[in-house]
C-alpha positions in Angstrom: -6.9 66.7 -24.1 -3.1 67.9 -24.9 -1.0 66.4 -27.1 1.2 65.0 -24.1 -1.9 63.1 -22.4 -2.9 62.0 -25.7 0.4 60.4 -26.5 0.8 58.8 -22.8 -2.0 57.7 -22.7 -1.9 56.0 -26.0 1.6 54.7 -25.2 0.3 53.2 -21.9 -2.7 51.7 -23.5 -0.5 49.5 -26.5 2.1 48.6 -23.8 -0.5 47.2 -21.6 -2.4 45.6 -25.1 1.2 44.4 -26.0 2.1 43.2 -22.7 -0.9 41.3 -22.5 -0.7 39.3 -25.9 3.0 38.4 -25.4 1.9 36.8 -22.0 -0.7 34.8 -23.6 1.1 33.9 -26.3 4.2 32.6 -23.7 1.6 30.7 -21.7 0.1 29.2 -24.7 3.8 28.3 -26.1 4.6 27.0 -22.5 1.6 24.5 -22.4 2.0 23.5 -25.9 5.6 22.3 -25.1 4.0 20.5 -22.0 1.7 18.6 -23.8 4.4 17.8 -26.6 6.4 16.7 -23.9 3.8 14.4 -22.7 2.6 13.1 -25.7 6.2 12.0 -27.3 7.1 10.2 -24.0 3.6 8.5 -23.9 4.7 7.2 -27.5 8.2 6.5 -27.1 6.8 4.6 -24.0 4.8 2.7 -26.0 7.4 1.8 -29.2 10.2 1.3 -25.9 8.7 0.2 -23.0 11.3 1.5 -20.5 13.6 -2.0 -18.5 11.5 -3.7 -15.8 12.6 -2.3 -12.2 14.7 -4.7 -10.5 13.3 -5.9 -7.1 14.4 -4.7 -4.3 17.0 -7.3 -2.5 15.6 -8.5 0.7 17.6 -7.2 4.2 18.2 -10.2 6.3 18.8 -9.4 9.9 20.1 -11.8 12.2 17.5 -12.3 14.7 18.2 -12.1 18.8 17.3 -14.0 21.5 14.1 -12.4 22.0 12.8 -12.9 18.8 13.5 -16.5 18.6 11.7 -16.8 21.7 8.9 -15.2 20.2 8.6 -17.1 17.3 8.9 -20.5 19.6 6.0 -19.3 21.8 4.0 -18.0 18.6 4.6 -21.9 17.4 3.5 -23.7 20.7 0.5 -21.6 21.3 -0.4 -22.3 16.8 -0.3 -26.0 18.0 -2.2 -25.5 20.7 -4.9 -23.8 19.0 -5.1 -26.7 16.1 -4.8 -29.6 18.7 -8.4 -28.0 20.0 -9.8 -27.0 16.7 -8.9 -30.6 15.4 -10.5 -32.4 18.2 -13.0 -34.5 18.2 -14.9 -33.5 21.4 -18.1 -36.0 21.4 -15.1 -38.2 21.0 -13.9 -36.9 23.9 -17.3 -36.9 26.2 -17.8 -40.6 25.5 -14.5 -41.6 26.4 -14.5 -39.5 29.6 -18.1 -41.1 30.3 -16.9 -44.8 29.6 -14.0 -44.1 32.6 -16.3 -42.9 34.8 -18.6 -45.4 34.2 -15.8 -48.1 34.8 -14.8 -46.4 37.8 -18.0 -46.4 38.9 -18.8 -50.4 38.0 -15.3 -50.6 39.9 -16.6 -49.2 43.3 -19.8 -51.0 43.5 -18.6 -54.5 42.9 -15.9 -53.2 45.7 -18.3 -52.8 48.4 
């Protein structure tokens, strides 16, 4: 081996060697200041809580005709629905059955 290959080759060997450490040093450096990052805002987080967020304001739209007629048909048919859930429908049977019952007493003493 010559004293030119020699010296290249050494050259390119501590550049690469070189190159190498100074890029893991930087990536080391760069997480480092990450983590320092992350940990001072945890604390300063914690000694100042950061202001609550204000709500958002509510939007209020004015409604249209179709939508009030919605809501009107969305209330009848809700009282609909808890007029026969609140029923009493044995209630119901024995009063229909009384009627007909009198009806029924009616047309016989009739004929």
């Amino acid at each position: 081996m010559g004293f030119t290959t020699g010296f290249l080759g050494g050259f390119t060997l501590t550049s690469a060697v070189l190159y190498l450490t100074i890029s893991l040093h930087t990536q080391n450096r760069l997480t480092q200041a990450a983590l320092l990052r992350q940990q001072r805002s945890v604390l300063t987080n914690v000694i100042e809580p950061p202001a609550p967020v204000p709500e958002p304001i509510a939007r209020e739209v004015p409604v249209g005709l179709f939508e009030m007629a919605k809501d009107r048909w969305n209330r009848e048919l809700e009282g609909a629905v808890r007029k026969v859930y609140e029923t009493d429908w044995r209630r119901v049977r024995e009063n229909a059955e009384d009627r007909a019952s009198a009806v029924l007493e009616k047309l016989r003493e009739q004929k």
